[in-house]
VMD Tcl script that builds the backbone (N, CA, C; Angstrom):
set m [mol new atoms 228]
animate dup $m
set s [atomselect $m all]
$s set {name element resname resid chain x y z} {
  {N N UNK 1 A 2.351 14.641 -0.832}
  {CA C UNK 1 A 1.981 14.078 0.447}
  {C C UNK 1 A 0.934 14.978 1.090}
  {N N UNK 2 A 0.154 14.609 1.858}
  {CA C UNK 2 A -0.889 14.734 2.684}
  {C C UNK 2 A -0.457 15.524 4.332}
  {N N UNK 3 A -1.322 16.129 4.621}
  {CA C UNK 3 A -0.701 16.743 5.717}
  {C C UNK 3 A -1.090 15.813 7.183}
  {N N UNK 4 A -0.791 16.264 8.371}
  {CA C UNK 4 A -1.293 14.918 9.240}
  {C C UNK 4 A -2.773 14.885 9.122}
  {N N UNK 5 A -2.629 13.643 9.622}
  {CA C UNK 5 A -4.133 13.503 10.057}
  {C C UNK 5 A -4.527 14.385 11.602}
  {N N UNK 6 A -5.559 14.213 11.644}
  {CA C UNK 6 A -6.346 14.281 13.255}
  {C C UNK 6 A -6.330 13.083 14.234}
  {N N UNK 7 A -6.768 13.976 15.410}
  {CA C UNK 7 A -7.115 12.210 16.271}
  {C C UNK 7 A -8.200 11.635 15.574}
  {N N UNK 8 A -9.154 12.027 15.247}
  {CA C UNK 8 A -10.420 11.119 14.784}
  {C C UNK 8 A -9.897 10.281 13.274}
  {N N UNK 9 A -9.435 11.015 12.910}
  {CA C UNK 9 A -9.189 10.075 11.618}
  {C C UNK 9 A -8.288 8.899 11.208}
  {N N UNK 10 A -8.407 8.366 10.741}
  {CA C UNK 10 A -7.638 6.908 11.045}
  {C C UNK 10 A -6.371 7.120 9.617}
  {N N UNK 11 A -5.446 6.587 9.984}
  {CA C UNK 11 A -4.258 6.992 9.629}
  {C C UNK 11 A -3.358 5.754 8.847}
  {N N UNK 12 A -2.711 6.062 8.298}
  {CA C UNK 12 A -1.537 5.392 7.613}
  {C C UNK 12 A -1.408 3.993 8.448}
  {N N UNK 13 A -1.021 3.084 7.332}
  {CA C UNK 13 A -0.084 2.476 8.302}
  {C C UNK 13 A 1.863 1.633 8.250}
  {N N UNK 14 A 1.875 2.546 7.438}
  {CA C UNK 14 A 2.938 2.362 6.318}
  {C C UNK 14 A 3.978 2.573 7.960}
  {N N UNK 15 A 4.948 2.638 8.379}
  {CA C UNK 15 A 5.615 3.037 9.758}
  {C C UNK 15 A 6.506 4.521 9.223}
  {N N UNK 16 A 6.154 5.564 9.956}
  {CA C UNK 16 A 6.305 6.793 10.323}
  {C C UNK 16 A 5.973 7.762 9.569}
  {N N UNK 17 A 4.721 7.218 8.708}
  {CA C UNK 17 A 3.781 8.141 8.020}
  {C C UNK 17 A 2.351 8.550 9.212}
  {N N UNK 18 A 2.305 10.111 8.872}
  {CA C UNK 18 A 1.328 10.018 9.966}
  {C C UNK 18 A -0.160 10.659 8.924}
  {N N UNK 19 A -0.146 10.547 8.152}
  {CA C UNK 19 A -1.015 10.698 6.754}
  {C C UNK 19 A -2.443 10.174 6.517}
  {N N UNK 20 A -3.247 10.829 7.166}
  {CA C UNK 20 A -4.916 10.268 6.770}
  {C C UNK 20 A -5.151 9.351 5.741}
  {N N UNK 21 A -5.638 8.074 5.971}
  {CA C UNK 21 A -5.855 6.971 5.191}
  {C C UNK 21 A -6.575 7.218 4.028}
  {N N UNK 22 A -6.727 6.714 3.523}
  {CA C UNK 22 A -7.368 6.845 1.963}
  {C C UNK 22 A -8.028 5.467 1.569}
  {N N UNK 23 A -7.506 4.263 1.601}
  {CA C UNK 23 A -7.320 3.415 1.144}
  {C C UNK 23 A -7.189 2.300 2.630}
  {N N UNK 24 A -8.112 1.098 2.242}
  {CA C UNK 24 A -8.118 -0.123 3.197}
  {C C UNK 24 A -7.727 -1.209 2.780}
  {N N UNK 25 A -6.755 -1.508 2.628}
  {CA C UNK 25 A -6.029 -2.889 2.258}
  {C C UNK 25 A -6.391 -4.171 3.017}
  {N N UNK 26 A -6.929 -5.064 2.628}
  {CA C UNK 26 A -7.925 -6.125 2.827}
  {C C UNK 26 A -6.810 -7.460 3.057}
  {N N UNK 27 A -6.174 -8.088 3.927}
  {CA C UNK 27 A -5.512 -9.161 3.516}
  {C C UNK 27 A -5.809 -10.114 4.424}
  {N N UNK 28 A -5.276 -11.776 4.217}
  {CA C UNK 28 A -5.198 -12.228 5.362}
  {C C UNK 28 A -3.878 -13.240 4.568}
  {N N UNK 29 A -3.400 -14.141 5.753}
  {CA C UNK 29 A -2.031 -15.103 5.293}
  {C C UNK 29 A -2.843 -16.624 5.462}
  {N N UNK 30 A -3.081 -17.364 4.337}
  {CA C UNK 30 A -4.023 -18.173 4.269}
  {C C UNK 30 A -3.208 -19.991 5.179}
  {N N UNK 31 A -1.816 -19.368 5.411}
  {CA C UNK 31 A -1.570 -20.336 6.357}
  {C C UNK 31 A -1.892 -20.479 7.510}
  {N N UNK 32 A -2.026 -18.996 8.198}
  {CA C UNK 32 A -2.397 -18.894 9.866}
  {C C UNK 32 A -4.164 -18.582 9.621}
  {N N UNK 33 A -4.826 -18.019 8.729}
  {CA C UNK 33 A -6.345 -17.651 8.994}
  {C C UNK 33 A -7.012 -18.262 7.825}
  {N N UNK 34 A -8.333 -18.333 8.683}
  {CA C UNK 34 A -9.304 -18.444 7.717}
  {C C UNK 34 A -9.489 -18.088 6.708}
  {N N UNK 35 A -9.920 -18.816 5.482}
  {CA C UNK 35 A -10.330 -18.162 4.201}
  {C C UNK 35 A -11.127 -17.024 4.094}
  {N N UNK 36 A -12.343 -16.362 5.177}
  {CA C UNK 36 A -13.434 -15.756 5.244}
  {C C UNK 36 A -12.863 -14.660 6.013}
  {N N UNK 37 A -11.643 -15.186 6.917}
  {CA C UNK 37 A -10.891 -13.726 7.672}
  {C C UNK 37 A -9.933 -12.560 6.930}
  {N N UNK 38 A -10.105 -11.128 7.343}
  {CA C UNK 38 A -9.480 -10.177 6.566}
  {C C UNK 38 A -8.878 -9.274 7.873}
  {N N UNK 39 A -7.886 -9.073 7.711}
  {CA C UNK 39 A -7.220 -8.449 8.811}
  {C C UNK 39 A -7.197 -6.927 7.620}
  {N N UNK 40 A -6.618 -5.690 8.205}
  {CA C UNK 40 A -6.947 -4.510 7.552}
  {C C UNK 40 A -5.407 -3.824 7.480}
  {N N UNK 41 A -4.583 -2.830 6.464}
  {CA C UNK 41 A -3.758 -2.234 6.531}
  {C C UNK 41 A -4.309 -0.986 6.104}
  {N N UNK 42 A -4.458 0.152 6.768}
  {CA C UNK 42 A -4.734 1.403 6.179}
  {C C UNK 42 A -3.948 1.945 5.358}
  {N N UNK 43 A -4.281 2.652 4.568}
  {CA C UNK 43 A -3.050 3.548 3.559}
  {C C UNK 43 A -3.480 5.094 3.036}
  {N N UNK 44 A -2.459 5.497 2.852}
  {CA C UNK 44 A -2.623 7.104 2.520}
  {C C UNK 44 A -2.220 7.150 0.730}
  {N N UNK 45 A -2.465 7.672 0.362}
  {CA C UNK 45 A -2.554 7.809 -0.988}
  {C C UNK 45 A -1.096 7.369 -1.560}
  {N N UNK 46 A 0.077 8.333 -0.709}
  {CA C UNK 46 A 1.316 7.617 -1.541}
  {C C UNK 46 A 1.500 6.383 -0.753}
  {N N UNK 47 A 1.126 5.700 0.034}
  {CA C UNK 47 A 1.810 4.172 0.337}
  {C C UNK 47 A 0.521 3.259 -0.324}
  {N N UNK 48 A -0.450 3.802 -0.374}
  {CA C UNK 48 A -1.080 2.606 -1.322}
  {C C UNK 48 A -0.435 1.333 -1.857}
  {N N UNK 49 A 0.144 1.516 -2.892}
  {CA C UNK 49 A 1.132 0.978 -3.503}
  {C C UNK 49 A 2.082 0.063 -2.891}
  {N N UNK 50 A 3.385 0.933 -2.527}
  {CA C UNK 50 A 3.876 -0.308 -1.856}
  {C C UNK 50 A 3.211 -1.026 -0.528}
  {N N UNK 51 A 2.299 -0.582 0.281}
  {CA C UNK 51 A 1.769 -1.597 1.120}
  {C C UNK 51 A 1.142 -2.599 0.541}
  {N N UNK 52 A 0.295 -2.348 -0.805}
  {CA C UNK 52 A -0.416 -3.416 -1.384}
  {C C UNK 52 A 0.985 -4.550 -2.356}
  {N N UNK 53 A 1.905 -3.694 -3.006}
  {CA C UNK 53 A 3.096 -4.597 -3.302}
  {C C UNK 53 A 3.953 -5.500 -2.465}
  {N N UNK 54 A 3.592 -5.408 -1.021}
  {CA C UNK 54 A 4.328 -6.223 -0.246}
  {C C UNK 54 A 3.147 -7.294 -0.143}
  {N N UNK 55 A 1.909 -6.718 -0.056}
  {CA C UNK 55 A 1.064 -7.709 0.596}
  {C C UNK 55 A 1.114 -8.677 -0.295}
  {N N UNK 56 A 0.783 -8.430 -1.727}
  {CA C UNK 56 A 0.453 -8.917 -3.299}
  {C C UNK 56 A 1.596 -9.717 -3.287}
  {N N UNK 57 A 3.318 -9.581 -3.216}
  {CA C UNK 57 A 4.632 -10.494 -2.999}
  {C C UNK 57 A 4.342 -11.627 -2.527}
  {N N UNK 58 A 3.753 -11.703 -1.277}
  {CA C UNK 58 A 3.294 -12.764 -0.326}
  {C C UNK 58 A 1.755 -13.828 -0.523}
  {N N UNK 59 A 1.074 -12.838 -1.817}
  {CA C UNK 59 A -0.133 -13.748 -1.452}
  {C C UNK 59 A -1.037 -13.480 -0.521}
  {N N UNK 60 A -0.928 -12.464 0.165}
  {CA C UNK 60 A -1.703 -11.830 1.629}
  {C C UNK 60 A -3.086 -11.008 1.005}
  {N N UNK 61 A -2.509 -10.795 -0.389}
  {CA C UNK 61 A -3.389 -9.145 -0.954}
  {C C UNK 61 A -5.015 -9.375 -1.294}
  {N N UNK 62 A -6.043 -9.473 -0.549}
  {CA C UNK 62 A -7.110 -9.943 -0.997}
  {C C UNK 62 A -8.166 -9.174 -1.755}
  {N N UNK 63 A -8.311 -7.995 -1.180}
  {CA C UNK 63 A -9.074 -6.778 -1.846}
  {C C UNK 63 A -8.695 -5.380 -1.316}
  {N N UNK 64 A -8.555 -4.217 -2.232}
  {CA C UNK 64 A -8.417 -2.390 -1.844}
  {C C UNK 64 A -9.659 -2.121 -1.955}
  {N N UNK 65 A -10.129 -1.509 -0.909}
  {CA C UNK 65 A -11.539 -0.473 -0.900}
  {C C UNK 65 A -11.358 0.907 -0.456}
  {N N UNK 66 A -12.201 1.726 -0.592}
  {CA C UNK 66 A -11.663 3.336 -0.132}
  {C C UNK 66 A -11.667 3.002 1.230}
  {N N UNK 67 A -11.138 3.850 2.425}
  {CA C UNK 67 A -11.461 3.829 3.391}
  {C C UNK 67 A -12.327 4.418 4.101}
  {N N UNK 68 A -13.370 5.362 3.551}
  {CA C UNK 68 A -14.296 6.160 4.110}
  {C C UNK 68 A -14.815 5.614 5.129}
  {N N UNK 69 A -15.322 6.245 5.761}
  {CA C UNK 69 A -16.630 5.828 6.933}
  {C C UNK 69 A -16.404 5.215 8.232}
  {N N UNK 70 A -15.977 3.978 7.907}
  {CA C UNK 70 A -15.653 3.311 9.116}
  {C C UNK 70 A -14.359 3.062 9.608}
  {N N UNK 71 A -13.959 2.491 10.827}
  {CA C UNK 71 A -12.683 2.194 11.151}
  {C C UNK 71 A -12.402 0.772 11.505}
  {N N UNK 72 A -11.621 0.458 10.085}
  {CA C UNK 72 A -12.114 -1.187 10.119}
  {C C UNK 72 A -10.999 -1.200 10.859}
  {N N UNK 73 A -10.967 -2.970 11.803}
  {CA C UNK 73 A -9.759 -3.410 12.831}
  {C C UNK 73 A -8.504 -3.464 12.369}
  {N N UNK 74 A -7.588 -3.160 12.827}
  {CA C UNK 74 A -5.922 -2.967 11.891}
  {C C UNK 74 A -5.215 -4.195 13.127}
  {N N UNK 75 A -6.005 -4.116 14.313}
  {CA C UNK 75 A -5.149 -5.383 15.013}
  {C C UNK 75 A -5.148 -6.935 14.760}
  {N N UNK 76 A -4.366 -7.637 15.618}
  {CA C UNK 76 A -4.448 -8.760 16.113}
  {C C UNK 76 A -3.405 -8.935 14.786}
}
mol reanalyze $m
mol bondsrecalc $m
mol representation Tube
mol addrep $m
């Protein structure tokens, strides 16, 4: 495991990991959104995995990209 993150850096989102992201999990639920919409789950190296195995269960899982650079939207 990873040590915390900082304020600037965008973080986990696995619940009560506080672990600098690594990884941007790309999904959307094609009953409530658009085909073209991607809502975002951040991830840290060890939740990769199961965040993308829950998403992937459901059909939600659309694309993993690194997370460098930017701070894509994790709301709504």
């Amino acid at each position: 495991m990873t040590g915390p993150a900082t304020t600037d850096t965008p973080i986990c989102s696995s619940r009560g990991c506080r672990a600098p992201a690594v990884w941007a999990l790309r999904w959307n639920n094609p009953r409530l959104h658009d085909p073209a919409r991607r809502k975002t789950w951040l991830a840290c190296a060890d939740h990769r995995t199961t965040l993308g195995d829950f998403l992937g269960a459901r059909g939600f899982l659309r694309e993993v990209e690194p997370a460098s650079g930017s701070l894509p939207s994790t709301g709504d």
